[in-house]
C-alpha positions as CSV (number, residue, x, y, z in Angstrom):
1,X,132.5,95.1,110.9
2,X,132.6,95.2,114.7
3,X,135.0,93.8,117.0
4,X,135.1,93.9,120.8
5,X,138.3,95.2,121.3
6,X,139.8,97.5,118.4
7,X,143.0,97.3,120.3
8,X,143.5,93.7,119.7
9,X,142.4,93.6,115.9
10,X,144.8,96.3,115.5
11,X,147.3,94.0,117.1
12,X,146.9,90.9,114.7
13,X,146.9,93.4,111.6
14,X,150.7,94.3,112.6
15,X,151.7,91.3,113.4
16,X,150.5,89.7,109.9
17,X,151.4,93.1,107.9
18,X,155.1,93.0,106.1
19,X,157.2,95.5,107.9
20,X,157.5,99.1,106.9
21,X,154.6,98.2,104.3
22,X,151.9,100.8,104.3
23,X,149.8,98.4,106.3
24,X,152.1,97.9,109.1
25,X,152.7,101.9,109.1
26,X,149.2,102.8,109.3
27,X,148.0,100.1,112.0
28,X,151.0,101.5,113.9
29,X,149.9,104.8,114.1
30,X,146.1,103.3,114.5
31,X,147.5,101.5,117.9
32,X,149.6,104.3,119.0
33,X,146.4,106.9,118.4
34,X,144.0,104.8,119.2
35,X,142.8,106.9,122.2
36,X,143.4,110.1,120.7
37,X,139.8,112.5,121.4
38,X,140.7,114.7,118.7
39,X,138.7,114.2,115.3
40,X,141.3,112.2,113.4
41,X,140.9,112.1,109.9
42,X,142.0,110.2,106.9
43,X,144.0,113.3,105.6
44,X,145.2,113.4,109.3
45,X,146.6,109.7,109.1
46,X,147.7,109.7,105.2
47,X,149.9,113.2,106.3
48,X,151.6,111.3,109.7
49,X,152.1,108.1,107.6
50,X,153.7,109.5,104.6
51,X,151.1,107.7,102.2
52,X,148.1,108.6,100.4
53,X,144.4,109.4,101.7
54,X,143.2,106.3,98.9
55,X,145.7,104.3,100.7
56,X,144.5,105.2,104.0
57,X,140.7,104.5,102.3
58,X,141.7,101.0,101.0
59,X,143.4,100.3,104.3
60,X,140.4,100.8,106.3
61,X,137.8,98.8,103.7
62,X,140.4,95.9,103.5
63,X,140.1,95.8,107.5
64,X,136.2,95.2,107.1
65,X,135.2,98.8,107.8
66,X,132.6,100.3,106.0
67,X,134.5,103.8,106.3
68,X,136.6,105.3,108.3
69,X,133.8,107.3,109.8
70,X,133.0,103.4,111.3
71,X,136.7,103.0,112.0
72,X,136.8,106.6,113.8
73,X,134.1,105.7,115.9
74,X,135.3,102.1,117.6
75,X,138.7,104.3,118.0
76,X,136.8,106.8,120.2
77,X,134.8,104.2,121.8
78,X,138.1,101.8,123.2
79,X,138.3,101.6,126.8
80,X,141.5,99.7,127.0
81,X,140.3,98.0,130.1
82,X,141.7,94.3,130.6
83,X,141.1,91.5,133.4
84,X,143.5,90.5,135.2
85,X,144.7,86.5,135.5
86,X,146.7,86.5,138.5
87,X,144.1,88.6,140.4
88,X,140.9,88.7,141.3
89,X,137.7,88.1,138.2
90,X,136.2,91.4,139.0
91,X,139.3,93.8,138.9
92,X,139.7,95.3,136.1
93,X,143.1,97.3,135.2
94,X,142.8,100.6,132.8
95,X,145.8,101.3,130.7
96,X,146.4,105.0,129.3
């Protein structure tokens, strides 16, 4: 599954997970890593979210991903670059 910006995928899976469920805790840490150039891991994001590395798996095939080697990837790939609407078309704002 692709999508054009991870960031905003991420977003909707928060904001429709039940808080402090192991879905909200792991997009949380997702979003908050998301640009991160280290090799994260699923042992990595089952250790820093208190849950499982099968949950972490589950998490990432219920998200559409065929793996999280797929996942891992878009991660590394995000740009985080959004247009402006009160500015001009072609200026584009990066966020760190």
């Amino acid at each position: 599954m692709k999508y054009q910006k991870l960031s905003v995928f991420l977003s909707g899976k928060l904001v429709t997970a039940e808080p402090g469920s192991a879905d909200a805790i792991i997009t949380e840490y997702l979003l908050k890593h998301i640009h991160v150039k280290e090799d994260i891991s699923v042992e990595m994001v089952a250790e820093e979210c208190h849950v499982g590395t099968g949950t972490v798996s589950r998490y990432v095939r219920n998200a559409g991903f065929q793996n999280f080697a797929e996942l891992r990837e878009l991660m590394s790939k995000e740009d985080m670059q959004f247009e402006r609407i009160d500015g001009p078309a072609d200026q584009l704002i990066t966020y760190h």
